[in-house]
N, CA and C atoms of all chains as a GROMACS GRO file, in nm:
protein
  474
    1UNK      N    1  11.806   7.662   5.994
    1UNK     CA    2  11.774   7.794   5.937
    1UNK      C    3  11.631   7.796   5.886
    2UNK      N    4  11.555   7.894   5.920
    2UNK     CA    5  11.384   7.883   5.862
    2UNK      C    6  11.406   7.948   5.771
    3UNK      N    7  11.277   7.881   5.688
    3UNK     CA    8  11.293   7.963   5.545
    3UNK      C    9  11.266   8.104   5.512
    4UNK      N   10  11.337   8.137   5.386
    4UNK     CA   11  11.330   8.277   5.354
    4UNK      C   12  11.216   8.359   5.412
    5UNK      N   13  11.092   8.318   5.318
    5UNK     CA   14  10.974   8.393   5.380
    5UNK      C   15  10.899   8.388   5.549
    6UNK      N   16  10.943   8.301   5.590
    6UNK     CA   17  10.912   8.286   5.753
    6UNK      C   18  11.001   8.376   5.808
    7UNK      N   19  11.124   8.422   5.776
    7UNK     CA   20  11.177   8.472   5.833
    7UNK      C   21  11.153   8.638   5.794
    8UNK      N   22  11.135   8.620   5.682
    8UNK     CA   23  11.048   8.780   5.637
    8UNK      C   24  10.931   8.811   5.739
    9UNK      N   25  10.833   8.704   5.700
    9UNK     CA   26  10.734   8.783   5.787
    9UNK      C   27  10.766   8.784   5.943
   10UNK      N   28  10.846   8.688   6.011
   10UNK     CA   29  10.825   8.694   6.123
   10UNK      C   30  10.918   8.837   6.141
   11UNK      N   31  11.020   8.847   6.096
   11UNK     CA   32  11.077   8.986   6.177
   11UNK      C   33  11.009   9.093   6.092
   12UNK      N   34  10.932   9.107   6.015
   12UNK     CA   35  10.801   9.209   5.964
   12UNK      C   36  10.746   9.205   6.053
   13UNK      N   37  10.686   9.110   6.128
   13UNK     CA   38  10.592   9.109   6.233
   13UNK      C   39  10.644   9.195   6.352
   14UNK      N   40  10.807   9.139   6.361
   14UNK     CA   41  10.804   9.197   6.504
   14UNK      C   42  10.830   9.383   6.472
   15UNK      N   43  10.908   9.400   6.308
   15UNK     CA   44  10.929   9.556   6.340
   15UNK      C   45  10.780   9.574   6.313
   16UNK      N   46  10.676   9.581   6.267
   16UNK     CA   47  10.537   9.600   6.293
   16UNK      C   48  10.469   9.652   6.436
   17UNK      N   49  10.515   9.536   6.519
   17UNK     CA   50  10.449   9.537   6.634
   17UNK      C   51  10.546   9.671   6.724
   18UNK      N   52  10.669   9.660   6.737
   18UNK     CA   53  10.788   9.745   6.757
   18UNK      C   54  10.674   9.908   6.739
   19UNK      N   55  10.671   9.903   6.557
   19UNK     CA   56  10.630  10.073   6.577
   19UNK      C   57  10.474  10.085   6.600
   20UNK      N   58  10.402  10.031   6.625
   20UNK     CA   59  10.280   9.985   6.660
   20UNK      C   60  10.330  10.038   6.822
   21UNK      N   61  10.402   9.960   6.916
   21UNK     CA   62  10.378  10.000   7.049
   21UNK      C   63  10.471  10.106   7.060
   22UNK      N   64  10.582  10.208   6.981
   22UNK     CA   65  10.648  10.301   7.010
   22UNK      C   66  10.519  10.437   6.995
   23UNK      N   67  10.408  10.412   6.885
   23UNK     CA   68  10.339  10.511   6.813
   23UNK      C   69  10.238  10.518   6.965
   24UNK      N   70  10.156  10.417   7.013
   24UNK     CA   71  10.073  10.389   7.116
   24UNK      C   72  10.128  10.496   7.236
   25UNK      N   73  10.287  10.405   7.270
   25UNK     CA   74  10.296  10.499   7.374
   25UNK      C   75  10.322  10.645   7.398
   26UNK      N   76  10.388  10.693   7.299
   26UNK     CA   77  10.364  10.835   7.255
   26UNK      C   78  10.264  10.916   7.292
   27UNK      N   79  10.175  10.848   7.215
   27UNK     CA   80  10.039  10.930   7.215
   27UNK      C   81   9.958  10.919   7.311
   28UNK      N   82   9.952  10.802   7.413
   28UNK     CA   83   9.877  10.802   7.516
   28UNK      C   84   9.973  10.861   7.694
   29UNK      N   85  10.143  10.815   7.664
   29UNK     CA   86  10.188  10.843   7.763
   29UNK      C   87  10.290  10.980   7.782
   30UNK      N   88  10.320  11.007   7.661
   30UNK     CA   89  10.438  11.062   7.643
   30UNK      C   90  10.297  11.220   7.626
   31UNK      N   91  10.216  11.224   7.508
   31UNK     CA   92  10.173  11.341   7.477
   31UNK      C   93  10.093  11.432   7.605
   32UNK      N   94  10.060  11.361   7.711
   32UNK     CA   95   9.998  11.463   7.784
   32UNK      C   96  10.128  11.574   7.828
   33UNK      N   97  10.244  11.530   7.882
   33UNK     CA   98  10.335  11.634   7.912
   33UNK      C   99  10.358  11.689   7.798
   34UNK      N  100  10.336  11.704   7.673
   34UNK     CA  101  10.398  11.814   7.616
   34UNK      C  102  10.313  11.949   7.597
   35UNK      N  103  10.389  12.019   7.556
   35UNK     CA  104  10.282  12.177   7.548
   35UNK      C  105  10.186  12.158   7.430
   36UNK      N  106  10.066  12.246   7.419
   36UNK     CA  107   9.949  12.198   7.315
   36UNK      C  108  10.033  12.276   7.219
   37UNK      N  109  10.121  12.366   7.238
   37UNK     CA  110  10.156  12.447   7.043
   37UNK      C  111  10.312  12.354   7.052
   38UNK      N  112  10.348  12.261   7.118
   38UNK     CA  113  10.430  12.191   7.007
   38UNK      C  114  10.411  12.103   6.894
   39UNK      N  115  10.502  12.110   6.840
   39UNK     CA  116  10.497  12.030   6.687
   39UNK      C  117  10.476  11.917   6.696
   40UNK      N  118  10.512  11.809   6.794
   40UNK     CA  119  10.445  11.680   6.789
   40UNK      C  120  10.356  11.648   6.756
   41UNK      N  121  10.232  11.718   6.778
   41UNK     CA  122  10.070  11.698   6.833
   41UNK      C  123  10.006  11.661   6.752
   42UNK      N  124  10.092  11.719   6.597
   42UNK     CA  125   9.968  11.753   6.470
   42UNK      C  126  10.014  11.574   6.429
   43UNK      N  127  10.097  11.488   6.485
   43UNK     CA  128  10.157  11.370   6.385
   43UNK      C  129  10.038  11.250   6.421
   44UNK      N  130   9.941  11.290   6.566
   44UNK     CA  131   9.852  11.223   6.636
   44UNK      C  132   9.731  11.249   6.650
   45UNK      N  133   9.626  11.158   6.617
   45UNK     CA  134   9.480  11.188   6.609
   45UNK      C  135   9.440  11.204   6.736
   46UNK      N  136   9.329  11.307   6.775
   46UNK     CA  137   9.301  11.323   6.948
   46UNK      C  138   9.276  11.212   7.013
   47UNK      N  139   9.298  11.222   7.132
   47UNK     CA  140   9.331  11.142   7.229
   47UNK      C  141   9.176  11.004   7.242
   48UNK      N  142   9.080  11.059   7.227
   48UNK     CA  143   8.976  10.984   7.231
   48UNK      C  144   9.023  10.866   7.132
   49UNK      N  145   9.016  10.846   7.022
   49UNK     CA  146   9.068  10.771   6.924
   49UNK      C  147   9.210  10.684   6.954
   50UNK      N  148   9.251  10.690   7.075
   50UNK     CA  149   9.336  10.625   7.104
   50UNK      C  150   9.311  10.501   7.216
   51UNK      N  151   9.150  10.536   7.266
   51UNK     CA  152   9.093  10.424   7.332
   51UNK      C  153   8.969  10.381   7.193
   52UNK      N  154   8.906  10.410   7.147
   52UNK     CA  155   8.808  10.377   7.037
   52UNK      C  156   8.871  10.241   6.948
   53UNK      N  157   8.992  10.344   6.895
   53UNK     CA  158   9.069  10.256   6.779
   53UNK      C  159   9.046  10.123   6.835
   54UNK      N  160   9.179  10.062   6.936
   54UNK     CA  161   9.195   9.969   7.014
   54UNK      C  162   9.062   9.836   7.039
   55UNK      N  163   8.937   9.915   7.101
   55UNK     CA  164   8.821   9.879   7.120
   55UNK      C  165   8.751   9.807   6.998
   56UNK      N  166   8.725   9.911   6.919
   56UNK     CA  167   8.684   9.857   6.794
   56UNK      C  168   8.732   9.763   6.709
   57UNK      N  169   8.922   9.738   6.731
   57UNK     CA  170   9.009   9.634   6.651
   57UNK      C  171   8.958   9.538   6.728
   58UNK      N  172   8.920   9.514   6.878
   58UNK     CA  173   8.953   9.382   6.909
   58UNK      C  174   8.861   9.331   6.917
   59UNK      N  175   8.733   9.442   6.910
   59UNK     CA  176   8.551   9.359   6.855
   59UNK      C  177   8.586   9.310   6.743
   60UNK      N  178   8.673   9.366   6.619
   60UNK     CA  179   8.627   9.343   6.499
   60UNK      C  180   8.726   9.154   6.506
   61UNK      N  181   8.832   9.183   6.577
   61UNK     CA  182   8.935   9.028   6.597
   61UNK      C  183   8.835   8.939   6.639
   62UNK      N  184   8.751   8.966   6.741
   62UNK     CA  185   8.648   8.829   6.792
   62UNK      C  186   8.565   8.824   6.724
   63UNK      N  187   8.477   8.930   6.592
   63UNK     CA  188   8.379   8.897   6.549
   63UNK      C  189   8.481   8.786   6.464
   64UNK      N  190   8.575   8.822   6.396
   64UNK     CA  191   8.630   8.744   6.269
   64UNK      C  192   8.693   8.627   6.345
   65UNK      N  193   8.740   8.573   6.436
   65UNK     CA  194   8.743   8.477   6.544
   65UNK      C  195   8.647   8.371   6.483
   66UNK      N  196   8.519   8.442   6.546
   66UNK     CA  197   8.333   8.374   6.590
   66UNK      C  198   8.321   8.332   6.438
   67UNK      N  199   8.320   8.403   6.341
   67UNK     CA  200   8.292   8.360   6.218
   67UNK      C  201   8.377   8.247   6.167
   68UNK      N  202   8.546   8.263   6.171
   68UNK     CA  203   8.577   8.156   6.161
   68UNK      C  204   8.576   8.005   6.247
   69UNK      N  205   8.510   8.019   6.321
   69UNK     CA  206   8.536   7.893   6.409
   69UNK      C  207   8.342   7.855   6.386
   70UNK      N  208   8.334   7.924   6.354
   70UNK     CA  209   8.176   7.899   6.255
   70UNK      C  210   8.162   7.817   6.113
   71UNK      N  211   8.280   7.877   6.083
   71UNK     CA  212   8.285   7.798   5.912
   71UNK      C  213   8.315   7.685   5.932
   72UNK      N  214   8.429   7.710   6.014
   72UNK     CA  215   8.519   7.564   6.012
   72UNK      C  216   8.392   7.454   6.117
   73UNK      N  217   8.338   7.548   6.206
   73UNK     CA  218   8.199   7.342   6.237
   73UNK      C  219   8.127   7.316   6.149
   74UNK      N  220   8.058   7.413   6.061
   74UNK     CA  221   7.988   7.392   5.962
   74UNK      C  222   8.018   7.324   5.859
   75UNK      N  223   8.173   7.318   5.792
   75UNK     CA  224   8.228   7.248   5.729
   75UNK      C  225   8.228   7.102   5.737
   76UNK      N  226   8.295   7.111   5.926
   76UNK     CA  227   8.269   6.972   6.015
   76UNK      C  228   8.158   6.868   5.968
   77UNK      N  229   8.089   6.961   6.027
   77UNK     CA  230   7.916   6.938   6.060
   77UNK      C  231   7.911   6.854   5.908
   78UNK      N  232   7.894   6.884   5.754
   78UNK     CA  233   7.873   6.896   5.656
   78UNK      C  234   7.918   6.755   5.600
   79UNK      N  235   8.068   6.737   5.637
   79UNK     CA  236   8.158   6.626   5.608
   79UNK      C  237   8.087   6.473   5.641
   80UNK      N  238   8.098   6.512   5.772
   80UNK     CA  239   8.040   6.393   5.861
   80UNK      C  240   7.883   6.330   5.812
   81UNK      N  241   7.765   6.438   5.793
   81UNK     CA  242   7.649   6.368   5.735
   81UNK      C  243   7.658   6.322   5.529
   82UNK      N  244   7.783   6.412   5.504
   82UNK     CA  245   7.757   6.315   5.396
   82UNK      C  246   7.861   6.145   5.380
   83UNK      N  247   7.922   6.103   5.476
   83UNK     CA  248   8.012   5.969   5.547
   83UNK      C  249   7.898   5.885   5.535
   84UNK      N  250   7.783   5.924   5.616
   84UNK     CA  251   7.667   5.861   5.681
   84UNK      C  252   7.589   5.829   5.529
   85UNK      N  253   9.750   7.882   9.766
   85UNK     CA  254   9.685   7.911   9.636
   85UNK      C  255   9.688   7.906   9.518
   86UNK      N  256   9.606   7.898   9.409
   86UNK     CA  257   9.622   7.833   9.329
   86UNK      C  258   9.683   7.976   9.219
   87UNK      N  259   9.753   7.933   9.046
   87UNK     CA  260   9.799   8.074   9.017
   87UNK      C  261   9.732   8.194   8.948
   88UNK      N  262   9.586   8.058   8.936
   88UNK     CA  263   9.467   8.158   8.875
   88UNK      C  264   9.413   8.276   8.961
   89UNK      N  265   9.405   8.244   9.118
   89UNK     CA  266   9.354   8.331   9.224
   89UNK      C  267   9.517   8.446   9.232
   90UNK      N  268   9.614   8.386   9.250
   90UNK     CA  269   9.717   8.506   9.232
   90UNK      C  270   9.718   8.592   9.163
   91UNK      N  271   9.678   8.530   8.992
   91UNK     CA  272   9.666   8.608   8.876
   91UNK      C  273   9.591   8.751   8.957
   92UNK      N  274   9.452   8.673   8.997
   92UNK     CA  275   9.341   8.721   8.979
   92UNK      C  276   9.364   8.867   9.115
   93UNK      N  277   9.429   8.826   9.172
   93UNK     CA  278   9.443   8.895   9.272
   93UNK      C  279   9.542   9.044   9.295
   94UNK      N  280   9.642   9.027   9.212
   94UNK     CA  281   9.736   9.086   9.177
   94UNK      C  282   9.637   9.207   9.036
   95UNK      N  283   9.590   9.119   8.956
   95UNK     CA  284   9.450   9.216   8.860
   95UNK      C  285   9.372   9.330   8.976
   96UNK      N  286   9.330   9.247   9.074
   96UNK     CA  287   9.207   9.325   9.140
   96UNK      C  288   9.309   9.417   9.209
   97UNK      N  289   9.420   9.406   9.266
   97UNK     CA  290   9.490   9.537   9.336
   97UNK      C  291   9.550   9.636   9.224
   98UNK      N  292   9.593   9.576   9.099
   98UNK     CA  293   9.616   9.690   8.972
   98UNK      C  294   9.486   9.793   8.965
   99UNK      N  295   9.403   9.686   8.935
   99UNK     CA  296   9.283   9.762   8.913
   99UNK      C  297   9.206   9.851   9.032
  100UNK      N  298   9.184   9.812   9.158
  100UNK     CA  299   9.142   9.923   9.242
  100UNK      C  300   9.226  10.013   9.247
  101UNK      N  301   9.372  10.029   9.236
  101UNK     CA  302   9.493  10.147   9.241
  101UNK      C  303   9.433  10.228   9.122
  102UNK      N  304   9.420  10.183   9.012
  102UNK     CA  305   9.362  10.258   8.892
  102UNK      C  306   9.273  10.315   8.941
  103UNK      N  307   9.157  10.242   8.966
  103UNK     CA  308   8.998  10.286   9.010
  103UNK      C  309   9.017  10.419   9.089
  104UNK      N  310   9.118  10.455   9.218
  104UNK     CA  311   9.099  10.523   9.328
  104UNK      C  312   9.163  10.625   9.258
  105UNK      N  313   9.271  10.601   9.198
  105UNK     CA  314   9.308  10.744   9.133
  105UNK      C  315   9.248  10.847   9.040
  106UNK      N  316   9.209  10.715   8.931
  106UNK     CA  317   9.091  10.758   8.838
  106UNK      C  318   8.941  10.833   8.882
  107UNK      N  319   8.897  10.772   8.990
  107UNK     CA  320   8.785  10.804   8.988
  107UNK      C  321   8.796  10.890   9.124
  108UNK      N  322   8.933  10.959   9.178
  108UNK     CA  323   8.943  11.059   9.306
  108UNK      C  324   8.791  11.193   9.259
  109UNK      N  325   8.783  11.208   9.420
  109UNK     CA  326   8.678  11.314   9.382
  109UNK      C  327   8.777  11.428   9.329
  110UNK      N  328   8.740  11.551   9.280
  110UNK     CA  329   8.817  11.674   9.225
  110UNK      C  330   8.911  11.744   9.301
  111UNK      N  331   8.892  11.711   9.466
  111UNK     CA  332   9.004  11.777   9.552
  111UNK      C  333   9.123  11.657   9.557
  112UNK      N  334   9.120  11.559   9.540
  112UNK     CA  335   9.183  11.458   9.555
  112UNK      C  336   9.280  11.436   9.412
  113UNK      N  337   9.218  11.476   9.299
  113UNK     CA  338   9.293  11.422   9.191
  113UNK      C  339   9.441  11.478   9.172
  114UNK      N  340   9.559  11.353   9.088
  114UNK     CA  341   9.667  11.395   9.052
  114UNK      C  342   9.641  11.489   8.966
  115UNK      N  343   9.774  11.570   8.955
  115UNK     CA  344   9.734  11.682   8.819
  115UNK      C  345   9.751  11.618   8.692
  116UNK      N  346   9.742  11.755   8.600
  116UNK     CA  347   9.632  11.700   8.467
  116UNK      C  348   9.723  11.633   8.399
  117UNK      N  349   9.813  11.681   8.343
  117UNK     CA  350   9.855  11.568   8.251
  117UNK      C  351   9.858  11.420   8.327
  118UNK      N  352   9.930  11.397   8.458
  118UNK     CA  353   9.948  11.275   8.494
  118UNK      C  354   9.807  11.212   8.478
  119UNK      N  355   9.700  11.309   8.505
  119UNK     CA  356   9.550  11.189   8.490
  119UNK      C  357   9.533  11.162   8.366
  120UNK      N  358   9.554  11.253   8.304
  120UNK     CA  359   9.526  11.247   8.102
  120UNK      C  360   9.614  11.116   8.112
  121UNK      N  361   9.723  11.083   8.104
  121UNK     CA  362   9.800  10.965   8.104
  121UNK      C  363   9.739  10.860   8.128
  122UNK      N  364   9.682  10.896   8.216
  122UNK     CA  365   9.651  10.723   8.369
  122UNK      C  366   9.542  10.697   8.277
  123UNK      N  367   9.463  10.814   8.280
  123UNK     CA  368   9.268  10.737   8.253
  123UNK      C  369   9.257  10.593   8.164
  124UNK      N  370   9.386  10.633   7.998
  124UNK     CA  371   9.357  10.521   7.887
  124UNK      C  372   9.412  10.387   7.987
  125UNK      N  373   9.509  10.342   8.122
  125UNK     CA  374   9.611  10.294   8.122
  125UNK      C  375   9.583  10.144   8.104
  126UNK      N  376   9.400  10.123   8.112
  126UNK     CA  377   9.390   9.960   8.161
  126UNK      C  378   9.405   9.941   7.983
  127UNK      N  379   9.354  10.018   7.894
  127UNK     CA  380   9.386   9.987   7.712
  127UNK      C  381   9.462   9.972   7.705
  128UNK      N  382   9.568  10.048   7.721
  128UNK     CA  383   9.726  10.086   7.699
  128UNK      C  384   9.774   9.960   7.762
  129UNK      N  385   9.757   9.877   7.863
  129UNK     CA  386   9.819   9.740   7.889
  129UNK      C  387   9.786   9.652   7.835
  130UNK      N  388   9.688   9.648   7.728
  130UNK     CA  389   9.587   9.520   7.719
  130UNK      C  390   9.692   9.540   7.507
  131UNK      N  391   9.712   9.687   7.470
  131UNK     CA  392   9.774   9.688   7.352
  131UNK      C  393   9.896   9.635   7.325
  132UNK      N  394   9.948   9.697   7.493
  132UNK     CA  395  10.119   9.652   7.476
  132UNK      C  396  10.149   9.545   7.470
  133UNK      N  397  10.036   9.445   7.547
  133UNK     CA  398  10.034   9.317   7.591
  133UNK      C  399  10.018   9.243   7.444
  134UNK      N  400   9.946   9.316   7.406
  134UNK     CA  401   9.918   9.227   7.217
  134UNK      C  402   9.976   9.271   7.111
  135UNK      N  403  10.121   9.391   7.111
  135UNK     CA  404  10.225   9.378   7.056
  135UNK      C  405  10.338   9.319   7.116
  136UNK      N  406  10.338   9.296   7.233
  136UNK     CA  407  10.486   9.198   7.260
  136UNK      C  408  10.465   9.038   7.211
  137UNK      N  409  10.263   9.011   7.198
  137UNK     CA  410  10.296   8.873   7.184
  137UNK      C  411  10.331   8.864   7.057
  138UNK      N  412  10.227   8.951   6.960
  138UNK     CA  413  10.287   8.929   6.824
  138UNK      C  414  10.415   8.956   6.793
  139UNK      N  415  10.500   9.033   6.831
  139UNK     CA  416  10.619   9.074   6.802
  139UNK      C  417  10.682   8.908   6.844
  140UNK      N  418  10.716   8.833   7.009
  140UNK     CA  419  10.715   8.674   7.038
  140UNK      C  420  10.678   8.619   6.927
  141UNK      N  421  10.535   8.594   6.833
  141UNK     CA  422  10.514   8.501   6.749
  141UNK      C  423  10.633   8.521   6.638
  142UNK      N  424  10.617   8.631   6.620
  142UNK     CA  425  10.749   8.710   6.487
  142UNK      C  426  10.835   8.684   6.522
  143UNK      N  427  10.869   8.644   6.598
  143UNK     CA  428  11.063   8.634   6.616
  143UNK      C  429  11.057   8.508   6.646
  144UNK      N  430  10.976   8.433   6.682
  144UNK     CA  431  10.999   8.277   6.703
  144UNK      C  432  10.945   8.250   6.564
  145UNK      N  433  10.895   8.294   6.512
  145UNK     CA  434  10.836   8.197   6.377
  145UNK      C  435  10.973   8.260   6.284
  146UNK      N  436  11.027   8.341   6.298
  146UNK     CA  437  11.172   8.385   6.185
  146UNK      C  438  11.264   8.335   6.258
  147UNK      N  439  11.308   8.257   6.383
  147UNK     CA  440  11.406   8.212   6.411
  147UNK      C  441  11.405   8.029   6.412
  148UNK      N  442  11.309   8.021   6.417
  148UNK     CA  443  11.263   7.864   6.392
  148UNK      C  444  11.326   7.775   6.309
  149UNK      N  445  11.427   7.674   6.327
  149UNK     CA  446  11.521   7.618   6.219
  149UNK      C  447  11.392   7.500   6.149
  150UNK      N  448  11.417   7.492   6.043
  150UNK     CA  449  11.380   7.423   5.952
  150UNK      C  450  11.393   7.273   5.991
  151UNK      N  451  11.319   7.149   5.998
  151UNK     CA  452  11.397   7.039   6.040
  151UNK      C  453  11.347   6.970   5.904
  152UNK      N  454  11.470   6.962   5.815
  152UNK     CA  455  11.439   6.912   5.632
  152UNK      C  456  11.428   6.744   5.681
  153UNK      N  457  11.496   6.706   5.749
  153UNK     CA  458  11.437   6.546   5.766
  153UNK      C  459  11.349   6.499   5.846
  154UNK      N  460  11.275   6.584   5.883
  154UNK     CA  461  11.123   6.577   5.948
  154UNK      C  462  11.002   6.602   5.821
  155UNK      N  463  11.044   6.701   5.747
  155UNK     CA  464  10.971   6.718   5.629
  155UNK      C  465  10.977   6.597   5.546
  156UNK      N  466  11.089   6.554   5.505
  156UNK     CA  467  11.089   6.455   5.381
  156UNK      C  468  11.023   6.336   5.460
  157UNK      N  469  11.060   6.294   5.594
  157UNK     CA  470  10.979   6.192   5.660
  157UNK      C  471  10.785   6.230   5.616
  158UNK      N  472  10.769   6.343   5.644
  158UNK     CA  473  10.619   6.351   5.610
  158UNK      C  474  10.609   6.360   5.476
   0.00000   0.00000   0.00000
């Protein structure tokens, strides 16, 4: 049995991801067929922002990636000349 | 062949099917909503693709049994 909180976040994670890809497909697959005066429309930011968003999260994932795998050689780097 | 060139190959026929529809001249195109749909579709795979894994990490990291005599060994 995993522990309490592993098991919190991991099925947090998955209903997360769950309404994360129900909200996505909506708005990119589902909203072109509907009519522009139904009520759906107003629950979704225009359509542009549905390629932007995406774009911009996964620059901002590799910048914070690059930075951490930056700290952590520098750290490396740091350890090792004071051994010497 | 190897499964990187399959990968790769199976990508390049997704992607020219996209390309030809997407980029039909104006007598050629599907109608509108179906293109409104298509245009985001190569994002829209690359999102879904990075909520099923996290959702995978989430359910394997909450179903993961505990091994208490592997711990006390460390």
């Amino acid at each position: 049995q995993a522990t309490a909180t592993d098991q919190l976040v991991g099925f947090g994670l998955v209903a997360f991801s769950l309404v994360l890809f129900v909200y996505y497909t909506v708005w990119i697959i589902v909203l072109p067929f509907m009519d522009s005066d139904h009520g759906i429309h107003q629950f979704f930011l225009p359509r542009e922002y549905a390629v932007i968003i995406p774009v911009a999260a996964g620059l901002l994932l590799l910048l914070f990636i690059g930075v951490f795998i930056m700290s952590v050689m520098w750290k490396s780097r740091k350890h090792t000349k004071k051994s010497d | 062949m190897t499964k990187l060139a399959q990968w790769l190959c199976g990508l390049a026929l997704l992607g020219s099917a996209w390309a030809a529809l997407a980029l039909a001249p104006p007598g050629l195109q599907p109608p509108a909503p179906l293109r409104q749909a298509l245009l985001p579709l190569p994002v829209y795979l690359l999102v879904a693709f990075g909520c099923y894994s996290l959702a995978t990490v989430g359910y394997r990291l909450a179903t993961f049994n505990d091994c208490e005599e592997a711990a006390a060994e460390l």
